[in-house]
N, CA and C atoms as a LAMMPS dump frame, in Angstrom:
ITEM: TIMESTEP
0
ITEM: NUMBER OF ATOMS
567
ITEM: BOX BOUNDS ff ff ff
-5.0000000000000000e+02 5.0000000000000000e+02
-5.0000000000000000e+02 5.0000000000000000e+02
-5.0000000000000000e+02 5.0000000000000000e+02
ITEM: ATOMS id mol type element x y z
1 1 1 N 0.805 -1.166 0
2 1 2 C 0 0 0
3 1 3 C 0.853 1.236 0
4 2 1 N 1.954 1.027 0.884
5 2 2 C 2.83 2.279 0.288
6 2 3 C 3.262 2.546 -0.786
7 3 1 N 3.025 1.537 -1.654
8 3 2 C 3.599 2.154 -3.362
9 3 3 C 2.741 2.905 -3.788
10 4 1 N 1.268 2.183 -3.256
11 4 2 C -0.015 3.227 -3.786
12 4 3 C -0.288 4.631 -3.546
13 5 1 N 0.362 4.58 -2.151
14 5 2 C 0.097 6.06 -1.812
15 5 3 C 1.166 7.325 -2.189
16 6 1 N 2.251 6.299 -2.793
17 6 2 C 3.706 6.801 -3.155
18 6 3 C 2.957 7.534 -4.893
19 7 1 N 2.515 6.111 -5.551
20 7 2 C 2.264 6.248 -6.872
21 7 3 C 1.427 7.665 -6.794
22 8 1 N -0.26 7.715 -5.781
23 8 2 C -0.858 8.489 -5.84
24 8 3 C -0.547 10.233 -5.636
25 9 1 N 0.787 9.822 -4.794
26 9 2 C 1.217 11.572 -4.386
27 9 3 C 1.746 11.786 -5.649
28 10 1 N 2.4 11.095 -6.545
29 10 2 C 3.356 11.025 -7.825
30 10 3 C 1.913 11.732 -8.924
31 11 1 N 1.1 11.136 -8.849
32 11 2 C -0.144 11.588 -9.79
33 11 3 C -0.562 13.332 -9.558
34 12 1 N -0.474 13.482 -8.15
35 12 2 C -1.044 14.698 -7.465
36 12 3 C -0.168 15.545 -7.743
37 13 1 N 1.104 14.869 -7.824
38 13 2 C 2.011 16.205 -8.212
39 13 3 C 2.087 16.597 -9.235
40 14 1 N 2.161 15.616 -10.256
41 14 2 C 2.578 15.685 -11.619
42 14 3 C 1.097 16.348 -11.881
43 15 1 N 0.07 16.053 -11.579
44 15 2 C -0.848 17.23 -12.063
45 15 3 C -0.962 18.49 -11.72
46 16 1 N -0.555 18.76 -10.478
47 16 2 C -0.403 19.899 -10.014
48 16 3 C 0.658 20.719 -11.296
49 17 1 N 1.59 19.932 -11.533
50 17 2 C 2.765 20.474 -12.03
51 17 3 C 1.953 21.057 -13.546
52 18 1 N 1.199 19.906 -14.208
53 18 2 C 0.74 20.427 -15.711
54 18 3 C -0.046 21.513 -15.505
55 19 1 N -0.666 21.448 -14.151
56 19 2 C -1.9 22.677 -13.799
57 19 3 C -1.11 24.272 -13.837
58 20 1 N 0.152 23.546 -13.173
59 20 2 C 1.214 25.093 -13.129
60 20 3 C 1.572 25.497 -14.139
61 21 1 N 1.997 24.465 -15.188
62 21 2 C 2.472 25.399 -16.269
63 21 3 C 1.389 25.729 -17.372
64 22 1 N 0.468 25.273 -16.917
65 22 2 C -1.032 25.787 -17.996
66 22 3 C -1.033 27.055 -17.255
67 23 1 N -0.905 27.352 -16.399
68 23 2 C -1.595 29.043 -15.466
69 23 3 C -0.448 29.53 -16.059
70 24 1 N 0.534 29.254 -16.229
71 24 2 C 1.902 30.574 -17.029
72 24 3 C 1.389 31.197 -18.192
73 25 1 N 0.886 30.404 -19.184
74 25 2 C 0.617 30.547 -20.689
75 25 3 C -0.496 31.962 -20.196
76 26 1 N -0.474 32.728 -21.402
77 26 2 C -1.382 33.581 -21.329
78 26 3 C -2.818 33.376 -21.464
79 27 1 N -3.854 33.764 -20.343
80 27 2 C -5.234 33.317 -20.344
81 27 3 C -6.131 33.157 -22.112
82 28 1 N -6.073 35.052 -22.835
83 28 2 C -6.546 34.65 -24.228
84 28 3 C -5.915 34.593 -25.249
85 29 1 N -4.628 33.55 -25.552
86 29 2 C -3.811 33.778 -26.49
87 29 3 C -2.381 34.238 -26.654
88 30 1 N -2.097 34.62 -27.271
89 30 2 C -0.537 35.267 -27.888
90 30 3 C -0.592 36.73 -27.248
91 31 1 N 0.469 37.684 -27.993
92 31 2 C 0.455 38.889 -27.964
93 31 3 C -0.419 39.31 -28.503
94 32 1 N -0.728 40.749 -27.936
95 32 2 C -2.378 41.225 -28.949
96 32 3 C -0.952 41.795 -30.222
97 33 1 N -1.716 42.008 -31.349
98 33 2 C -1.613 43.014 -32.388
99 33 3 C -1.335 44.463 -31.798
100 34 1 N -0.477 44.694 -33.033
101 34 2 C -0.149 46.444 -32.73
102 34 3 C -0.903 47.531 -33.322
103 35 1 N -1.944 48.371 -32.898
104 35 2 C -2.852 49.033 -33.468
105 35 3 C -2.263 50.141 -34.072
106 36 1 N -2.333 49.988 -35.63
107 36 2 C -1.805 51.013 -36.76
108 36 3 C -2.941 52.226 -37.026
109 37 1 N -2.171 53.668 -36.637
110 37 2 C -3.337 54.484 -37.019
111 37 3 C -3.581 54.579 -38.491
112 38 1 N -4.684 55.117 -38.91
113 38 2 C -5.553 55.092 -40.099
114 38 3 C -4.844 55.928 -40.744
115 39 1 N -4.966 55.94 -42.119
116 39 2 C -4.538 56.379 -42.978
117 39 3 C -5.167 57.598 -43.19
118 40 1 N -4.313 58.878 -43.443
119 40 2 C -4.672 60.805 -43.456
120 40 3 C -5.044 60.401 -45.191
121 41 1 N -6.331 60.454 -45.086
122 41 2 C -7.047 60.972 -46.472
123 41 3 C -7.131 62.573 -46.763
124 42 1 N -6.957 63.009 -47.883
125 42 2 C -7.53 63.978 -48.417
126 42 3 C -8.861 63.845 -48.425
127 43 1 N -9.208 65.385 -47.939
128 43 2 C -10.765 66.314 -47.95
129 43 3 C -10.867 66.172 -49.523
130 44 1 N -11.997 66.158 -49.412
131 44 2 C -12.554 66.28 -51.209
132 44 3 C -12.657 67.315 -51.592
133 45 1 N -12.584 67.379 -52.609
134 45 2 C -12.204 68.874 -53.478
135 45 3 C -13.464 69.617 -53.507
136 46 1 N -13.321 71.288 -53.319
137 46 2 C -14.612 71.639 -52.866
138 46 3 C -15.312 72.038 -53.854
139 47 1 N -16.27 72.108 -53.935
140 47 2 C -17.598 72.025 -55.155
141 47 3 C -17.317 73.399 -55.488
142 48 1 N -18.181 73.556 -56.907
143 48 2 C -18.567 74.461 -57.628
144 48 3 C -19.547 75.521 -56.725
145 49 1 N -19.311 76.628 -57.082
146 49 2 C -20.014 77.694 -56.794
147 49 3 C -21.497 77.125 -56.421
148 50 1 N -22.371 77.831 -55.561
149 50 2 C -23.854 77.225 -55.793
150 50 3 C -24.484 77.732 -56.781
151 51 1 N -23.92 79.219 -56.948
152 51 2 C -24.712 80.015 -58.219
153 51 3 C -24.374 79.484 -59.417
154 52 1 N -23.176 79.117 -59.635
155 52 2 C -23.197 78.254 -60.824
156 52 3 C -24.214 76.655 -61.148
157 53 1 N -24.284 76.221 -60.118
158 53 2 C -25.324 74.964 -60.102
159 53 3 C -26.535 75.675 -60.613
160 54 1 N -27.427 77.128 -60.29
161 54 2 C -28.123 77.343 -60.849
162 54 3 C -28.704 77.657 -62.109
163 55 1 N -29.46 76.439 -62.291
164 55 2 C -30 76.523 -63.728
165 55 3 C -31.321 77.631 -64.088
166 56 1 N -30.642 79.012 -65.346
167 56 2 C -31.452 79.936 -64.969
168 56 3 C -32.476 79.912 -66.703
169 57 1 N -33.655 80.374 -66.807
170 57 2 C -34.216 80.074 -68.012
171 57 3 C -33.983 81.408 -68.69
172 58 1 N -33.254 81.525 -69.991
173 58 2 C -33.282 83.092 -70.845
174 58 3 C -34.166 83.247 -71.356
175 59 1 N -35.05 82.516 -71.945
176 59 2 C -36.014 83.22 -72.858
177 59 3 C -37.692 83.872 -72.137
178 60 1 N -37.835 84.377 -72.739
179 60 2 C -38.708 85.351 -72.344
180 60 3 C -40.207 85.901 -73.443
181 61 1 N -41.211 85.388 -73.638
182 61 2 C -41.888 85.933 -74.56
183 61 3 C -42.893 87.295 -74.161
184 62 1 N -42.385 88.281 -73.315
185 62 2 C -42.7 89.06 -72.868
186 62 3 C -42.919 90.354 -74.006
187 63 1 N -43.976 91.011 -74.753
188 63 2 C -44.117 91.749 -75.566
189 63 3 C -44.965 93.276 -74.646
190 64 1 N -44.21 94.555 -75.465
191 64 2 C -44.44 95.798 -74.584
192 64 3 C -44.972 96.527 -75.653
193 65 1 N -45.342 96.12 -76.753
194 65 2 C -46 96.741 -77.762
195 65 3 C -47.413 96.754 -78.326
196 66 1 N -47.951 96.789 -76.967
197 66 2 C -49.65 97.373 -77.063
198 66 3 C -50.332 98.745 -77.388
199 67 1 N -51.072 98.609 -78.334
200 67 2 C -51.428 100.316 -78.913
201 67 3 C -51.718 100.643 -77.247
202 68 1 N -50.987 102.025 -77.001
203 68 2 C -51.597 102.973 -76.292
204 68 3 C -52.688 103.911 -76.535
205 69 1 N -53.351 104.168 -77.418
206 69 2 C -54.581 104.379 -77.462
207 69 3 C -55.938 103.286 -76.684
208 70 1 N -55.317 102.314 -76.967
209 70 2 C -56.217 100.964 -75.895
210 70 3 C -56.413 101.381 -74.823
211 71 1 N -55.238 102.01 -73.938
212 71 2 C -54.943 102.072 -72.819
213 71 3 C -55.834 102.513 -71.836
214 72 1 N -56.234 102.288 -70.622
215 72 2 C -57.151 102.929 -69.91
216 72 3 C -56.828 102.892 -68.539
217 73 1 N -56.018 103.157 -68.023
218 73 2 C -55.102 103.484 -66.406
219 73 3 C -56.271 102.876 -65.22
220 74 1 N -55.967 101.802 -64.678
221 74 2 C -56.7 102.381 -63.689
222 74 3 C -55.515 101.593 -62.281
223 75 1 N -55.234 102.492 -61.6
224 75 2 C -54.092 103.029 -61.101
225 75 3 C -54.602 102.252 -59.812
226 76 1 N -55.849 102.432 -59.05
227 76 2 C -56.172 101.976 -57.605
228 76 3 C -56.171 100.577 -58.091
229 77 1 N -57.178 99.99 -58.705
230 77 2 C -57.107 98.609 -59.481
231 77 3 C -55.603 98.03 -59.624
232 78 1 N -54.803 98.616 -59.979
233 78 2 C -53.237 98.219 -59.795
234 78 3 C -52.539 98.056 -58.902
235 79 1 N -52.722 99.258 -58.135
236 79 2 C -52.475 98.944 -56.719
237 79 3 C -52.9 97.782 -55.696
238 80 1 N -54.228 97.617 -55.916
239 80 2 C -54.625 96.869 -55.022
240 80 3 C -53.875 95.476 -55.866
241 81 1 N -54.048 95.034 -56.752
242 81 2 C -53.013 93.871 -57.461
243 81 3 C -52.071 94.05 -56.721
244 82 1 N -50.97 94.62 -56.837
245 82 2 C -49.832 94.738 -56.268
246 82 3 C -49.415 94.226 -55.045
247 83 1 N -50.478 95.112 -53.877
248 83 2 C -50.53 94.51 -52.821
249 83 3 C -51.047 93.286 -52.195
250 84 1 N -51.555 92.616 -53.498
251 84 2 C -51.755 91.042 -52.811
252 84 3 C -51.11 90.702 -53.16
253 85 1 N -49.712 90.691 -54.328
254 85 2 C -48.822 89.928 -55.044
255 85 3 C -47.786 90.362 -53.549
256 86 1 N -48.025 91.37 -53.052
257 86 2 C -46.771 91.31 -51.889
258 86 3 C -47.088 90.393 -50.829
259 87 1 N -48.296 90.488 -50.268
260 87 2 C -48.916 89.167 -49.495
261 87 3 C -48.763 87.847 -50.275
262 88 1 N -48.841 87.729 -51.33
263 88 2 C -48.308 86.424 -51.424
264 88 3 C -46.791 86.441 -51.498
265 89 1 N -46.021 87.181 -51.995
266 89 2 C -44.338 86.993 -51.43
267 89 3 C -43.996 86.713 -50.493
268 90 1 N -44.79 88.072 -49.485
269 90 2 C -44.302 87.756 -48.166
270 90 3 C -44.712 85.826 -47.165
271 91 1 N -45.65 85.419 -47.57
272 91 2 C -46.627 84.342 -47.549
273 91 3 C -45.25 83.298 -47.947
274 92 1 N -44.662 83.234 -49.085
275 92 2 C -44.183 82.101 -49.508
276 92 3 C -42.497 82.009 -49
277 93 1 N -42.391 83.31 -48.364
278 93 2 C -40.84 83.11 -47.561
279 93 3 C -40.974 82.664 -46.26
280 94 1 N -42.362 82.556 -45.994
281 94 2 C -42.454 82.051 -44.426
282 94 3 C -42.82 80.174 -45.036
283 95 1 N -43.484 79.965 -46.019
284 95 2 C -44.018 78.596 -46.137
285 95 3 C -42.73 77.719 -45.768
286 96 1 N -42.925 76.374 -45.779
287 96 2 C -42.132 75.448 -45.794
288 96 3 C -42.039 74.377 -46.335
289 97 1 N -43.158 74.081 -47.302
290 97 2 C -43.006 73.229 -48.273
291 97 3 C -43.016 73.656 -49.606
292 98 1 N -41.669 73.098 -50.154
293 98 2 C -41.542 73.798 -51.562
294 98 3 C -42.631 73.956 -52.516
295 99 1 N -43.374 73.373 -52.389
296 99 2 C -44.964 73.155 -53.606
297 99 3 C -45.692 74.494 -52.987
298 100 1 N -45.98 74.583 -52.104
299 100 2 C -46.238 75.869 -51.301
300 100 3 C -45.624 77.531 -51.973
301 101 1 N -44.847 77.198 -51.504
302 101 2 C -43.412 78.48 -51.894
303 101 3 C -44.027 78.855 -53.429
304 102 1 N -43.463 77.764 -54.252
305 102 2 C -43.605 77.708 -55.704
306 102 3 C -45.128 78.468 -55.913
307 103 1 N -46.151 77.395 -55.423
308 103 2 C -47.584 77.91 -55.413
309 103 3 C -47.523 79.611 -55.212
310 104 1 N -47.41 79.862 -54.24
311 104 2 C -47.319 81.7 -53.729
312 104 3 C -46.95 82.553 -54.955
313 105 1 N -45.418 81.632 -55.013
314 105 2 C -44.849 82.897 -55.986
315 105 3 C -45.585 82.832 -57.584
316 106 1 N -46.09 81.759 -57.923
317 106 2 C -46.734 81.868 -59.143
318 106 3 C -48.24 82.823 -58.39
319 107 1 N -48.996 82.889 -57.598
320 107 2 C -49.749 83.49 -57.665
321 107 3 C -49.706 85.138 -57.45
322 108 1 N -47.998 85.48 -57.162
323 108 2 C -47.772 86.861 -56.742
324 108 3 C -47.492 87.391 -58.39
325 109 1 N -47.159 86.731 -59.005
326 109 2 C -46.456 86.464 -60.593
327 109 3 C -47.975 87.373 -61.642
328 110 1 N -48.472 86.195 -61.149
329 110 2 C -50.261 86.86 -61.961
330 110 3 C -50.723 87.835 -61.518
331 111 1 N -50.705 88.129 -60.099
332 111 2 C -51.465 89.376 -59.577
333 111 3 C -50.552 90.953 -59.969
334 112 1 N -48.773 90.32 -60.059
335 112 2 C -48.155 91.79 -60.976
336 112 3 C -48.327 91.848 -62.322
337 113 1 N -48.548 90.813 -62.801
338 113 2 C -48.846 90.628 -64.318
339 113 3 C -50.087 91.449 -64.599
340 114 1 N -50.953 90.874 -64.189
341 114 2 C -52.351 91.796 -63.401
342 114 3 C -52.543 93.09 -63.38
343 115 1 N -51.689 93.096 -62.722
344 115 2 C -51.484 95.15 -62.319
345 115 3 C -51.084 95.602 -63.371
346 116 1 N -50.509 95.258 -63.987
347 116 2 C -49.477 95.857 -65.626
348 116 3 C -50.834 96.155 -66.164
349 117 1 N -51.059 94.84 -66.262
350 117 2 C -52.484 95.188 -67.564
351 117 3 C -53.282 96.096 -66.873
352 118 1 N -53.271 96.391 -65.866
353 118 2 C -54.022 97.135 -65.156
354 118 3 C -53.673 98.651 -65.545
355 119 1 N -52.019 99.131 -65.236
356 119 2 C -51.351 100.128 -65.451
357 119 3 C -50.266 100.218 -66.044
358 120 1 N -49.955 99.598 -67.336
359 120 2 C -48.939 99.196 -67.701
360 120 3 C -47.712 100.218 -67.322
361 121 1 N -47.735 101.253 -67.175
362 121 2 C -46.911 101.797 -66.637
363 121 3 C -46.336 102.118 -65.249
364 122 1 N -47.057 101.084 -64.481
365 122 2 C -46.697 101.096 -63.329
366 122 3 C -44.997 100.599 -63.043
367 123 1 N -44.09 101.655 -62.277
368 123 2 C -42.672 100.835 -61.782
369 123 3 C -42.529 100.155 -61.304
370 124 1 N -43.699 100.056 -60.21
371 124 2 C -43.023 99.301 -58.73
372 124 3 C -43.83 97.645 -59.058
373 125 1 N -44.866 97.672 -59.938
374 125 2 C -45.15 96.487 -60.038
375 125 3 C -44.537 95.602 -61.631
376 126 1 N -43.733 96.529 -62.243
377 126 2 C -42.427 96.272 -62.752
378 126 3 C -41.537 95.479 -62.426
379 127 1 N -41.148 96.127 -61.172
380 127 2 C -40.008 96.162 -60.308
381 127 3 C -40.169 94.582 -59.701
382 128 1 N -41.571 94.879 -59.188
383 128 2 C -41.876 93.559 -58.408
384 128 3 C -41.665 91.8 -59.325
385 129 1 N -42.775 92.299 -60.088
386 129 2 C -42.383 91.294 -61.463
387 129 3 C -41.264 90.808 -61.605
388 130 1 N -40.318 91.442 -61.914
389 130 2 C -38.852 90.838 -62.058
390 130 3 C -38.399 90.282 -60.846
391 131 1 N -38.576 90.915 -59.62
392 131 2 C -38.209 90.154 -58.379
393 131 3 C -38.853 88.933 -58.242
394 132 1 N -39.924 88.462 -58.676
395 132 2 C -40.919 87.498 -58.44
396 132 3 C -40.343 86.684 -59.629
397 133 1 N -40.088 87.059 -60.879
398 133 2 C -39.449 85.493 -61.781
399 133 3 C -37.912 85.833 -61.312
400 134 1 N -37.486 86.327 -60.741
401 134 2 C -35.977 86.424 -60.341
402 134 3 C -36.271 85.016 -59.296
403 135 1 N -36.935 84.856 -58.58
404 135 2 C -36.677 83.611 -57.441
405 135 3 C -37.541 82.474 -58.332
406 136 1 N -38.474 82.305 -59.349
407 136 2 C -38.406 80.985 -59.793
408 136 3 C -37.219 80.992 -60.819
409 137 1 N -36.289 81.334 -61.241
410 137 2 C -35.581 81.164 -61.999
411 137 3 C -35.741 81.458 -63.593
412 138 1 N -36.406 82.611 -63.163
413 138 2 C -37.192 83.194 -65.376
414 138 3 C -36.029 84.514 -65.352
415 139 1 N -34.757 84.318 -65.565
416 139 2 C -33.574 85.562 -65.703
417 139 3 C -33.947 86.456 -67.123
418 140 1 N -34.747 85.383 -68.219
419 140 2 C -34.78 85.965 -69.189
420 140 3 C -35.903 87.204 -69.523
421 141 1 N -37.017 86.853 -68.519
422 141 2 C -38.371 87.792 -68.156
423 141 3 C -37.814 88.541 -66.824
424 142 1 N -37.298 88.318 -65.909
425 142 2 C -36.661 89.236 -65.066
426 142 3 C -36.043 90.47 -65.909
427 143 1 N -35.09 90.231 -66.533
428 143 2 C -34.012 91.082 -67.316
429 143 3 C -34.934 91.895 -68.453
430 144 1 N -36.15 91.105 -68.908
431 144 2 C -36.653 92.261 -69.895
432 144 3 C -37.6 92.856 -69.125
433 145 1 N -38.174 93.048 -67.349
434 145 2 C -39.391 93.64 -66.843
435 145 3 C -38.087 94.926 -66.242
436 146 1 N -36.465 94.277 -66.254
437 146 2 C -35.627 95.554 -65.92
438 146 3 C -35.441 96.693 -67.387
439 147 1 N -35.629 96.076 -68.155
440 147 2 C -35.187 96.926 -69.3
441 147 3 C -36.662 97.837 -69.945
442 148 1 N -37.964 97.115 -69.508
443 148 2 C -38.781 97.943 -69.152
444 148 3 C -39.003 99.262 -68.181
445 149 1 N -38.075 98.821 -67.326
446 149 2 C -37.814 100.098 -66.245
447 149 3 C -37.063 101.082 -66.626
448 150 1 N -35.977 100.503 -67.284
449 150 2 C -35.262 101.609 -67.733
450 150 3 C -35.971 102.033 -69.114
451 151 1 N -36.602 101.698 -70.057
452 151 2 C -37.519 102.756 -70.827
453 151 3 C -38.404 103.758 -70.057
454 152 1 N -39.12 103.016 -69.007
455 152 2 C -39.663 104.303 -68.582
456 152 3 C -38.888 105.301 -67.795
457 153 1 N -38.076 104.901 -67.468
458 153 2 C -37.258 106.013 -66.884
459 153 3 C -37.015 107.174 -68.152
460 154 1 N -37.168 106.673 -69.116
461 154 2 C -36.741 107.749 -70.302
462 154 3 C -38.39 108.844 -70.353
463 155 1 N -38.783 108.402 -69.807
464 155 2 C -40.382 109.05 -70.084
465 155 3 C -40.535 109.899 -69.155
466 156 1 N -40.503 111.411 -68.807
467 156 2 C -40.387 112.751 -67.937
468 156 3 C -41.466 112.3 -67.303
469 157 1 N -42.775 111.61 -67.695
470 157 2 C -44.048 111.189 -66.582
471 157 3 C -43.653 110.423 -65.796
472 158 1 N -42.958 109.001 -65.978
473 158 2 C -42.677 108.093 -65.547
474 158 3 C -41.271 108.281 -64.957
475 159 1 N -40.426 108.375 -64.817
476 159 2 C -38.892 108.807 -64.624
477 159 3 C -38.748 108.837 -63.311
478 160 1 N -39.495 109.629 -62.439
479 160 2 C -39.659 109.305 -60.908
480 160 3 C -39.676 108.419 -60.251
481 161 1 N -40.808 107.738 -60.328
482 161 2 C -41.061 106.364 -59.975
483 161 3 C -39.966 105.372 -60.379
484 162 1 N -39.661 105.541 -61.662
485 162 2 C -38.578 104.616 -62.489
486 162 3 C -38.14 104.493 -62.171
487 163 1 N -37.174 105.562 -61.674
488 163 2 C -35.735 105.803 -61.139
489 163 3 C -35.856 105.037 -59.807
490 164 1 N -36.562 105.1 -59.047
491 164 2 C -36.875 105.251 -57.294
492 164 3 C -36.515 103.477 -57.418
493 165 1 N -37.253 102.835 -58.445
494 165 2 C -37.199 101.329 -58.353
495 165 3 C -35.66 100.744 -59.173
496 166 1 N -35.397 101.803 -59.964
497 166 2 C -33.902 101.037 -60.338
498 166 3 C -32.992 101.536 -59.395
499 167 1 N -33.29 102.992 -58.793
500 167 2 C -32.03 102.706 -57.688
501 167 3 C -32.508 101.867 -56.845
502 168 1 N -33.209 101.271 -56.187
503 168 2 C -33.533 100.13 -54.833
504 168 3 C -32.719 98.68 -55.6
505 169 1 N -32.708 98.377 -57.094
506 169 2 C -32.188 97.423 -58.028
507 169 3 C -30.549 97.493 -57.315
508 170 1 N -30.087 98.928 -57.563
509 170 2 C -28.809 99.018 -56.862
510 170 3 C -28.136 98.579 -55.898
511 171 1 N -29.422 98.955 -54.997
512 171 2 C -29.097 99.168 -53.415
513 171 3 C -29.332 97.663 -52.655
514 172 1 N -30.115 96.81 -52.918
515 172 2 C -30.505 95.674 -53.014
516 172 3 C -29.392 94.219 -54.058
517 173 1 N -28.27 93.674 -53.491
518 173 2 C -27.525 93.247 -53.898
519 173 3 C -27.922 91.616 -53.972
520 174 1 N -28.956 91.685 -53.077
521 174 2 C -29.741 89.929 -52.878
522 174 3 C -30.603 89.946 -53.953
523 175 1 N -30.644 90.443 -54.334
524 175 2 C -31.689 90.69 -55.675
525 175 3 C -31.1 89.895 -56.871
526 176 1 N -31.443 89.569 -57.98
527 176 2 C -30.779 89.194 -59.093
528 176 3 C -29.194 88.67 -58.984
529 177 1 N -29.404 87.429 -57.89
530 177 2 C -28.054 87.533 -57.035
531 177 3 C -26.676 86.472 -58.129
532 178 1 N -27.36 85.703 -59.099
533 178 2 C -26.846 85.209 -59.616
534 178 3 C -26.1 85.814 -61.446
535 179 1 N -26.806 86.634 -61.64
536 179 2 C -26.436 87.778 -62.475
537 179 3 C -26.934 89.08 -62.095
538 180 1 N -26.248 89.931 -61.395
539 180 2 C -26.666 90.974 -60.694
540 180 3 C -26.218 92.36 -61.634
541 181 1 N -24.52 91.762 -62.048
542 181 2 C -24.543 92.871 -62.888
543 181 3 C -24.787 92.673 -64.447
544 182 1 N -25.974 91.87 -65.272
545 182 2 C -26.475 91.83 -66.285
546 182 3 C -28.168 92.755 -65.955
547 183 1 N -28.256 92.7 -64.136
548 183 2 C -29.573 93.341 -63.774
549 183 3 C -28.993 95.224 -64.045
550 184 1 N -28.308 95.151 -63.565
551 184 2 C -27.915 96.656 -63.545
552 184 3 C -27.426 97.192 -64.828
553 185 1 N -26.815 96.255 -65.898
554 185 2 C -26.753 96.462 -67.032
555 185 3 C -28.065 96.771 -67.947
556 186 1 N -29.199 95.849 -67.818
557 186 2 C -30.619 95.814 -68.005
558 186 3 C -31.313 97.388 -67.412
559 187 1 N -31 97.459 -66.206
560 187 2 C -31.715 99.155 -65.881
561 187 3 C -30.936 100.061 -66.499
562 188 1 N -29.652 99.969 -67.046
563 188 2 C -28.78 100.846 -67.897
564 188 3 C -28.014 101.571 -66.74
565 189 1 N -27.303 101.487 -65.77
566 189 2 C -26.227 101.476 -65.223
567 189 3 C -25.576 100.653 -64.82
C-alpha cells in the first residue's frame, strides 16, 4: 500500500505540475496586435459655386408693344393687385413646403402681371415682377421687366417712380443675385 500512496502523491504532483504550467501561458492567447493608425485621407475637393449649379431660363416671350390708345389706367385697381402679389411673397418666404413656396410665388407672378395690364406703366409692379421670376428662376423675363424700367425712366411722366425702383435694383444686392450685374446692365447702369 505504500507504493499506492507513493504512486498516488506522484499523480497529485505531476498534475499539479501540468496545472502550473497551464496558469503561465497567457489566459486569451498570444500577444495582442499592434494598433496602426488610419490612414490621413484627403478632404474632397470643394464644389462648384452654388450660383453656378443654378439653372437659370433666358427666354422670355414678354411683348411691350400694345397700342396705347387701348390704354385705360386704372391706377387703384393696380395697386390693389400689387398689394396682394406682396402678401403672397411675403406668404411664400415664411411657407415650408416647396410646392407651397412655388404655389405663392406663381400666384404673386399673376397678380403683378395683373397690375401691368391694369397700369402698364406702373414701376413698382415692374419692379416687383422681375423680383418674383428672379426667385423661380425666369432671368430671361426678369431682365426684360428691368429693361422695361429703364424705358420708362426715359419718359419725364414716368422717370420718378422709375428711377426710385432702379435705384432700390442698386441698393438691393440679394436681388438678381446670380447675375446681378447683367440686372444693372438691363436698368442701364
Amino acid at each position: 500500500m505504500k507504493q499506492l500512496g507513493i504512486g498516488v502523491a506522484l499523480c497529485v504532483a505531476l498534475g499539479m505540475g501540468v496545472v502550473a504550467l497551464g496558469a503561465c501561458e497567457p489566459l486569451y492567447g498570444g500577444k495582442p496586435e499592434k494598433l496602426h493608425n488610419p490612414e490621413k485621407k484627403k478632404p474632397p475637393p470643394a464644389g462648384p459655386d452654388e450660383a453656378s449649379d443654378i439653372k437659370y431660363i433666358d427666354d422670355c416671350a414678354a411683348s411691350f408693344q400694345d397700342d396705347p390708345r387701348k390704354w385705360h389706367p386704372q391706377p387703384s385697381l393696380a395697386r390693389t393687385l400689387v398689394d396682394t402679389g406682396d402678401t403672397a411673397m411675403a406668404s411664400s418666404d415664411k411657407a415650408t413646403e416647396a410646392n407651397a413656396k412655388v404655389g405663392l410665388i406663381k400666384d404673386a407672378i399673376d397678380k403683378y402681371r395683373n397690375a401691368l395690364l391694369k397700369d402698364p406703366y406702373n414701376a413698382d409692379a415692374t419692379l416687383k415682377l422681375a423680383i418674383a421670376y428672379d426667385r423661380v428662376l425666369r432671368k430671361g423675363c426678369a431682365l426684360a421687366m428691368l429693361k422695361r424700367l429703364a424705358s420708362l425712366s426715359n419718359n419725364p411722366k414716368f422717370a420718378p417712380e422709375a428711377n426710385r425702383a432702379i435705384d432700390s435694383v442698386g441698393d438691393n444686392s440679394e436681388w438678381f443675385k446670380g447675375y446681378h450685374k447683367d440686372a444693372m446692365g438691363a436698368v442701364g447702369r
